[in-house]
C-alpha positions as CSV (number, residue, x, y, z in Angstrom):
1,X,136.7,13.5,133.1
2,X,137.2,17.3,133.5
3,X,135.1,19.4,134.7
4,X,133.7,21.1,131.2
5,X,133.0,17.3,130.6
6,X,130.1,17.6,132.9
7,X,126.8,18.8,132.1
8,X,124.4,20.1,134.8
9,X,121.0,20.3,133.8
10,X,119.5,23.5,133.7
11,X,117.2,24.6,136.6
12,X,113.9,25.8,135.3
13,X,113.2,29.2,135.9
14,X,110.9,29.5,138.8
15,X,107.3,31.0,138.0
16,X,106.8,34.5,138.9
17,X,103.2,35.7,139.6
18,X,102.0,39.3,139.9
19,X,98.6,40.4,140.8
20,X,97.0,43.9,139.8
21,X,94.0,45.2,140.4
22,X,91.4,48.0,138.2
23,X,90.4,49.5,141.6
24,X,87.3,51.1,141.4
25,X,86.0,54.1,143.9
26,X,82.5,54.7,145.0
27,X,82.7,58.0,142.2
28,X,83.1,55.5,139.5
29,X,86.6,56.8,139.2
30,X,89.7,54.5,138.8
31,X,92.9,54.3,141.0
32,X,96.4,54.1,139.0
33,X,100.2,54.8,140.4
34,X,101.7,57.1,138.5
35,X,105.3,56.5,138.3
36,X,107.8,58.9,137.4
37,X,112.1,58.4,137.0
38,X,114.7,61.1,136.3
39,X,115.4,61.7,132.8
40,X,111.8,59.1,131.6
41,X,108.6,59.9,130.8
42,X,106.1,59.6,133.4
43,X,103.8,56.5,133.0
44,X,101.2,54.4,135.1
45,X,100.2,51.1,136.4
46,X,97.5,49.3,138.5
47,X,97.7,48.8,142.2
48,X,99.5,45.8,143.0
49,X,102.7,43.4,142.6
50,X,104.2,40.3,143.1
51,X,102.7,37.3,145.0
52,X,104.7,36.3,148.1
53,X,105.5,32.1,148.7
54,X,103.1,32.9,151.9
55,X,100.3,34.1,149.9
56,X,98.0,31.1,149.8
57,X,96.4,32.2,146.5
58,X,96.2,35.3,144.1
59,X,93.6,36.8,145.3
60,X,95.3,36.7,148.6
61,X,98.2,38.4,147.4
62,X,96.1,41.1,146.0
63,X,94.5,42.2,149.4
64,X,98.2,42.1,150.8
65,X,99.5,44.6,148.2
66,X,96.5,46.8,148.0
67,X,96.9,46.6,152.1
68,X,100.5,47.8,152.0
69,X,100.7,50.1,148.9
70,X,97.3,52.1,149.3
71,X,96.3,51.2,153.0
72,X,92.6,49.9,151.9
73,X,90.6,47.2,151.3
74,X,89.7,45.8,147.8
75,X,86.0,44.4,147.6
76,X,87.4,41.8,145.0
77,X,84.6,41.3,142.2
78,X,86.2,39.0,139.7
79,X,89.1,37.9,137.8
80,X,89.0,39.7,134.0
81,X,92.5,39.0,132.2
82,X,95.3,36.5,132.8
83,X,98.4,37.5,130.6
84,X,102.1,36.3,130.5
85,X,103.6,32.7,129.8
86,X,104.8,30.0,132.2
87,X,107.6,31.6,133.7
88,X,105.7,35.0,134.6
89,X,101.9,35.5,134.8
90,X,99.8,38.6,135.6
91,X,96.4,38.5,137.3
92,X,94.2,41.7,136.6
93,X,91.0,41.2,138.7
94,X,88.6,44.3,139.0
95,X,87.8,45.4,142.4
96,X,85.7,47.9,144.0
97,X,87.4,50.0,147.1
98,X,85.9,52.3,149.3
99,X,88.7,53.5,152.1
100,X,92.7,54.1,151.3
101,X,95.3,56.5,152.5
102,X,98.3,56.5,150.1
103,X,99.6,58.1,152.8
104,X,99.6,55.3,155.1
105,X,100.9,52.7,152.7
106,X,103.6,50.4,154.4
107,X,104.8,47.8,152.0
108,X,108.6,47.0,151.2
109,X,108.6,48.9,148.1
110,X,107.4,52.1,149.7
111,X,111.2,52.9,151.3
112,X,113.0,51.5,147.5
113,X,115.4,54.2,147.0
114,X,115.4,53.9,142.9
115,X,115.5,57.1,141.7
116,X,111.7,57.9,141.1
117,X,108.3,58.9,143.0
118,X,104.9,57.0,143.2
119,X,101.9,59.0,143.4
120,X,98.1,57.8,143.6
121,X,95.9,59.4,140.7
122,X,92.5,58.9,140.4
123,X,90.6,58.9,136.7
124,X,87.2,59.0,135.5
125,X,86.4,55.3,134.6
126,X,86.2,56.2,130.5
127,X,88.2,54.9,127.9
128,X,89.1,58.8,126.8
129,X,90.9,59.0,130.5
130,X,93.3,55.9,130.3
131,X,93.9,56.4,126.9
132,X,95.1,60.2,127.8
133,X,98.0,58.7,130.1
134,X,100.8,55.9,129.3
135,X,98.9,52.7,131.2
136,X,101.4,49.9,131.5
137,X,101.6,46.9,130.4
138,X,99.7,48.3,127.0
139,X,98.2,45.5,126.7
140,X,96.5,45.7,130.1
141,X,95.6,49.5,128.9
142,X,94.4,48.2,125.5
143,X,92.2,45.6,127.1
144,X,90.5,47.9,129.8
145,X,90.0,50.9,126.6
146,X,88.4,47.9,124.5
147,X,86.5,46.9,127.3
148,X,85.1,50.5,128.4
149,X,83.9,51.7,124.2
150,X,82.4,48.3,123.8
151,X,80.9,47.7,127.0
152,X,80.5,50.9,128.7
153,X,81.2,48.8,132.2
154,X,83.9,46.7,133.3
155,X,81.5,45.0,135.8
156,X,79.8,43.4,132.8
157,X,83.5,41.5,131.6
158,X,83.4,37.6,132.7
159,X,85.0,36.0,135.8
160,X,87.1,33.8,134.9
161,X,87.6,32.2,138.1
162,X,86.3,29.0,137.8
163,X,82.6,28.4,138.5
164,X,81.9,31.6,138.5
């Protein structure tokens, strides 16, 4: 037997997790990071990012990330969308915050040296606002837009924890 005889069988691709959060201020406004990379087009994405193997749960992981990349607090008010497969999942819980300091932010990711800039805007909660900037995943932005002209609130969306 050689070895291109033998067959290893394939290691399953661990499951990746990410948690983001629709961060809403005390002015009904909402927070997003506005990404922007030499020779691309600006675009935007919800506080938040991947959960660590010492988060104990999602939710968990949120308050670490909003905690390092905004230096705040989320008041966590439910779970609204799960997306992905089962090799990477995003959590989008909506979450009310009243204290940050993008200036204060500590995470890993702050001192990444790829090539582009983070910057913390702040939108009127409306569909008309997200819809005027480049909200990624789109269909995170498509779900939040659909959410806003049908319901006029995001706090009326169910929980999808469970129980609750």
């Amino acid at each position: 037997m050689t070895p291109d005889d033998v067959s290893f069988p394939q290691q399953e691709k661990p499951m990746t997790e990410r948690v983001r959060a629709a961060l809403i201020t005390p002015a009904t406004e909402i927070l997003l990071i506005r990404r922007t990379r030499a020779g691309a087009a600006p675009y935007w994405v919800l506080p938040g990012g991947q959960r660590a193997n010492s988060d104990a749960s999602p939710e968990d992981a949120l308050r670490r990330e909003i905690h390092e990349g905004l230096a705040g607090e989320p008041e966590i008010d439910r779970l609204i969308q799960i997306t992905g497969d089962t090799h990477d999942r995003q959590y989008l819980y909506l979450a009310r915050i009243t204290h940050w300091s993008f200036t204060d932010r500590t995470g890993p990711g702050i001192s990444r040296h790829d090539g582009g800039t983070y910057e913390l805007d702040r939108l009127p909660l409306t569909a008309a606002a997200l819809a005027a900037v480049d909200l990624k995943p789109a269909q995170t932005a498509a779900f939040l837009s659909k959410a806003l002209t049908a319901r006029g609130s995001l706090f009326t969306l169910s929980d999808l924890r469970c129980g609750r």
